[in-house]
Structure formats: C-alpha cells, structure tokens
C-alpha positions in Angstrom: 13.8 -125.7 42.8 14.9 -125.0 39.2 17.2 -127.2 37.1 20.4 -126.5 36.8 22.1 -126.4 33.9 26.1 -126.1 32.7 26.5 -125.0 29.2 29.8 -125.4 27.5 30.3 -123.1 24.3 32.5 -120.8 22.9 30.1 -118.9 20.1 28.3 -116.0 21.5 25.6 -116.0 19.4 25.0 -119.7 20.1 25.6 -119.0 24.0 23.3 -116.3 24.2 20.6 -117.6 22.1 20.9 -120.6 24.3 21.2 -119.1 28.0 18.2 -116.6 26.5 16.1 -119.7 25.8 17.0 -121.5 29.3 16.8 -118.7 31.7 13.1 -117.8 30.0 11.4 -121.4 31.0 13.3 -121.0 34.7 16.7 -123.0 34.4 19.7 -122.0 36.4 22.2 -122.2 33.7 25.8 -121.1 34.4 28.0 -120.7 30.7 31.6 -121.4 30.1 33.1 -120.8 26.8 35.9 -123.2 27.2 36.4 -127.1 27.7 38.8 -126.6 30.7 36.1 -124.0 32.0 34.0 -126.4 32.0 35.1 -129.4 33.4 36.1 -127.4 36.0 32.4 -126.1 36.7 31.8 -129.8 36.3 33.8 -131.4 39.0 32.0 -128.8 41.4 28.9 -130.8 40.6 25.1 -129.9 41.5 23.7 -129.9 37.8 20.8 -131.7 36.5 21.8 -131.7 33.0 25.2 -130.6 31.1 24.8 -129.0 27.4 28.5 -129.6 25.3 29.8 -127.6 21.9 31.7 -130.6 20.1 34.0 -128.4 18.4 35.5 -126.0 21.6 38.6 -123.6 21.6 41.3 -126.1 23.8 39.7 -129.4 23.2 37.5 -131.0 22.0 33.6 -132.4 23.4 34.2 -135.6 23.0 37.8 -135.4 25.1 35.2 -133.3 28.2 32.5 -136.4 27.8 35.3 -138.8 28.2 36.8 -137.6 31.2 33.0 -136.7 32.8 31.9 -140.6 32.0 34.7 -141.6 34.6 32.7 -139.8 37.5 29.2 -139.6 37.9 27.2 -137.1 35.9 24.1 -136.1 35.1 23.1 -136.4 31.1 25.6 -135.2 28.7 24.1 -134.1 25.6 26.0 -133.0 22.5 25.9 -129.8 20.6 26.7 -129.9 17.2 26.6 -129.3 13.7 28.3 -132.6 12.2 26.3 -134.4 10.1 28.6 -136.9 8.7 28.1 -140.4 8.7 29.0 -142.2 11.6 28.9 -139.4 13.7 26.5 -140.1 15.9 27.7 -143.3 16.8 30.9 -141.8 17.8 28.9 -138.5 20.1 27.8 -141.3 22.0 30.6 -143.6 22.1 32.6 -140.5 23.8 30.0 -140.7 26.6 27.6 -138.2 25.5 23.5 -139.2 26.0 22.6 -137.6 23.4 23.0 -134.8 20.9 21.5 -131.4 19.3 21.9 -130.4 16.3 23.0 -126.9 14.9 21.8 -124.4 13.8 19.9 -124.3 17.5 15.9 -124.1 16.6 14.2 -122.5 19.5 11.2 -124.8 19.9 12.9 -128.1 19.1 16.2 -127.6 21.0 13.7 -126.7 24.4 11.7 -129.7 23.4 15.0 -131.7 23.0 16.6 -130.3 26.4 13.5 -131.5 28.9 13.5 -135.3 27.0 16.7 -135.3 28.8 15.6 -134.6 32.2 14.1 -137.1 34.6 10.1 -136.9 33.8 9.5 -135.1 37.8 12.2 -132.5 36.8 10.9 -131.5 33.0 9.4 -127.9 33.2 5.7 -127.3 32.8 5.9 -123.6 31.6 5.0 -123.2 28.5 5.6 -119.4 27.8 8.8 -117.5 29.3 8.8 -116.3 33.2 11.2 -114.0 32.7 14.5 -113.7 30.9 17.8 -112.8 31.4 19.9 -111.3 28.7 23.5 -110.3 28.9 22.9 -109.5 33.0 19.9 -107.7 32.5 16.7 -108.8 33.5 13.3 -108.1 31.5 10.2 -109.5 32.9 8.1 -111.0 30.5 4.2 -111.0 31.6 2.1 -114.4 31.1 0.4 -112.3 28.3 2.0 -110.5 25.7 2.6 -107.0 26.4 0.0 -104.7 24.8 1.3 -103.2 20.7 2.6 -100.2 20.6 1.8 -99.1 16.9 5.5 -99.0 16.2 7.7 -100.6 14.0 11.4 -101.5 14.6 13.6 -102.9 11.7 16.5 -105.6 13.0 19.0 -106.3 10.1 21.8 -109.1 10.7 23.0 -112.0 8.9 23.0 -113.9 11.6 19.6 -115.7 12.7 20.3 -116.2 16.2 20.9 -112.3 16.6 17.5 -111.8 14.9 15.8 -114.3 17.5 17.6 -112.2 19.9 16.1 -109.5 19.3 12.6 -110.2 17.7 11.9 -112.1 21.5 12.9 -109.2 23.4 11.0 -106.2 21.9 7.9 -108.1 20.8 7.7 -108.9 24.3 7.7 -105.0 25.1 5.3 -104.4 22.3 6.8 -103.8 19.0 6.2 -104.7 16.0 9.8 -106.5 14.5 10.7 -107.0 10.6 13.4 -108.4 9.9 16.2 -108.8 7.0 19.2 -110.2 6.9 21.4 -107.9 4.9 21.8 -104.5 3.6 20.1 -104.7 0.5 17.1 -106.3 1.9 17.1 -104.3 4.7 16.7 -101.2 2.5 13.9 -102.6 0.7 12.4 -103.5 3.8 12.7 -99.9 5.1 11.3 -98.7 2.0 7.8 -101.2 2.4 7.1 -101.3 6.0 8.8 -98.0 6.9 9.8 -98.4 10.7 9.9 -96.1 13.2 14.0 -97.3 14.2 15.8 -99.8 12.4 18.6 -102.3 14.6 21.5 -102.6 12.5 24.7 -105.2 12.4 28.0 -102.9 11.7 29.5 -106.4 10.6 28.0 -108.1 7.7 29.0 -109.5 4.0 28.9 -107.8 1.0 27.5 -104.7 2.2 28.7 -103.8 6.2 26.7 -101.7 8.1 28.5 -98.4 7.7 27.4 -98.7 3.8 23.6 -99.3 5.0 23.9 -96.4 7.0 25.3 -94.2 3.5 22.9 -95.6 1.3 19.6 -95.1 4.0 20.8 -91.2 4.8 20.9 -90.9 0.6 17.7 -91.5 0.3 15.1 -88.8 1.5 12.5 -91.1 2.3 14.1 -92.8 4.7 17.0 -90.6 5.8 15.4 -89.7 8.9 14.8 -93.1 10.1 16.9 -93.7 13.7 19.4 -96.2 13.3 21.2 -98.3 15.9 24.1 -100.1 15.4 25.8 -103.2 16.8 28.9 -104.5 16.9 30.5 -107.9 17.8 33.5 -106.5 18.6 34.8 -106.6 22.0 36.1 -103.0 22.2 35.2 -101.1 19.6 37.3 -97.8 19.5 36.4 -94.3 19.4 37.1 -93.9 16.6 34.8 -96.7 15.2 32.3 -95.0 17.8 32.6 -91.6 16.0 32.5 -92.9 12.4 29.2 -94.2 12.5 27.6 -91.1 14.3 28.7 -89.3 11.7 27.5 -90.9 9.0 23.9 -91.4 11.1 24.1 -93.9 13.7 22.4 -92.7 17.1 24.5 -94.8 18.9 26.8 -98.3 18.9 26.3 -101.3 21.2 28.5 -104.1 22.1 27.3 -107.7 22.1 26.6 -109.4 24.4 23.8 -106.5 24.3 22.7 -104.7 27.5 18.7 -105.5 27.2 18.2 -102.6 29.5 20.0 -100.4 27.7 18.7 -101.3 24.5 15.0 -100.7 25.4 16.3 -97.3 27.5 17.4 -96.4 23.8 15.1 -97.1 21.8 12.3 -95.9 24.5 14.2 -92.4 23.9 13.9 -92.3 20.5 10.3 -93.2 20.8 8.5 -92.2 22.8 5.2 -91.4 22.3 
C-alpha cells in the first residue's frame, strides 16, 4: 500500500513540481492550495506524512501546525524559503518535524521526504513508476525510452516549469535544451536548432509574444514550431488569436495537459 501524502500549497509551480515528484516514486498525494483546505483534508486523517507552505493565502503554516499538534498526526514537515535567523527554531516550535527548504531541489527534497517516514514505509524505487501530471497519466518505463533524434527547445524563467517539462519529454525520447529567457532562448535556437521550441507567453524583459516576433524575423529559424504557454487561468480569444498570428501553433494553460502536450508535439513531428 502506498504512502499517503497531504500537500498544502498555494504556488502552482511549486504544487506541480511537487505532486510530479511524489506521484512518480508511488505516493498518494492529495493537494490543497489553501490552509483551511487543508486542515480540513487533515481532520479526515489516513496520511502517512503532511508537506506545509509556511507562507499560505488565509493563514499562515505555523497557525495549521498548531492546531494539527492538538490531535494526533503523522510528521509535519515545513516548506519554506525563510532563511532568517531563528527561524528554524520557531518551524519547529509551531509543531512542525521538520522543514524543506525552497527553491524545491528534486533529488534532495525526495531524499528529505522518506527521512520523514517510518524506516518500513520509505520507498525503495529508485527511478519513477509512472507519473501523473495535471490528470494525465504517462507511463514511464524502468528504462529510458529509446531517442528520437529530435530536439525540443523549453524557454521559461521559471526552473520548476523547466523540470516540468525536461522530465516529461526526455522520458518519451527527446532531446531538451533549455533557456530561461528570450534572448537566450534565441541564441539557443540559433546553436542547437530544435525541431519545436516550448515557449512561456509570460516572462521579464522580453514576453513571449516578442520571442515569437523576433524568431519569425529571422529566416533561419522562422520555420521552427513554437508552442506557447500561459499561466493564466483563462486566457481569452483574443490572447488565443494574437499569438497564432504572429506564429504560435497553439496556446496551453498550466497546469498543462501531458497528454495533450505530447498529442501536439507528436503532430508536429512526426517522423
């Protein structure tokens, strides 16, 4: 039977990095993006392990660890960025068991997550079953799924989205480069010349609307497919139309669909 696991976090990036990791070494992991959410899912009970953001839209972590140390809980373990002094003495003063630090690190936060755990409930995998991702569900074999000669560009300031993304195709074969904003992204495109290149419509300096502009200028790399994604809840058609026009193939919403990103992209290139 798998551990189960409440996460408590309001940041999709964060969350979906997070449930991505969890659901890939077989934990049951049920998300709530706010406090009250989650004390709720906590007072239902049957978890092995409850993962909390400190800073949360209606209340704060440390309030949700002090009102979870009156019952009895499984470990409470502390996400956060705070690095001030003192702080961890006051993470676990509120109840928490522990804590792990942001920005999440793949490898160290599943490393930190099974120290928690009872030694007979820690996880022996040591590569991803399979993963879930926004719903969908990709199978990921034992070993890594055979290259496909092809190249796919992902360009976002964001880390986590990059993670996001270099995980799922490189387990379907491709071969990922990333950057994290236009500039470099062009420059990118320019040495390793992809066959699609993933693009964020929101980033600094230069969004991804101005990418797309400055790749179609240049004749080189003009016919490059590009696909863009947003994370805006609703994007409107407008917003939809804008970026066809100016080159876009298509726009997708986070939390991403994996299926239908790979049903795009397989269109696009297939052999």
């Amino acid at each position: 039977m798998s551990n189960r696991v409440l996460l408590i976090e309001d940041n999709t990036a964060n969350m979906e990095l997070m449930l991505y990791l969890l659901q890939s070494y077989g934990f049951d992991v049920l998300g709530c993006a706010t406090g009250a959410e989650g004390l709720a899912a906590a007072g239902a009970g049957g978890f092995d392990i409850i993962l909390c953001d400190i800073q949360l839209p209606d209340m704060n972590g440390m309030e949700i660890a002090r009102q979870l140390t009156s019952a009895q809980h499984p470990p409470i373990v502390a996400l956060t960025a705070l690095a001030m002094i003192g702080d961890r003495d006051r993470i676990l003063a509120a109840g928490f068991d522990g804590y792990i630090s942001k920005p999440i690190e793949p490898k160290a936060f599943m490393e930190s997550v099974k120290q928690f755990l009872p030694e007979e409930k820690r996880p022996t995998t040591t590569a991803p079953i399979s993963v879930s991702v926004s719903g969908a569900v990709v199978a990921q074999p034992a070993a890594p799924a055979a290259a496909r000669n092809q190249t796919i560009l992902v360009i976002d300031d964001m880390a986590e989205n990059r993670y996001l993304m270099q995980t799922l195709l490189q387990a379907t074969g491709f071969h990922i480069i990333e950057a994290s904003c236009a500039g470099e992204g062009i420059e990118k495109a320019r040495v390793g010349r992809p066959q699609m290149i993933i693009c964020d419509v929101n980033m600094p300096l230069t969004d991804g609307e101005a990418f797309l502009r400055l790749l179609k200028a240049d004749p080189e790399l003009a016919n490059i497919p590009v696909l863009m994604v947003t994370s805006s809840d609703r994007p409107t058609r407008h917003t939809h139309e804008r970026l066809r026009q100016a080159g876009a193939i298509a726009l997708l919403s986070r939390p991403v669909e994996s299926a239908q990103l790979l049903q795009l992209i397989e269109a696009r290139l297939a052999p």
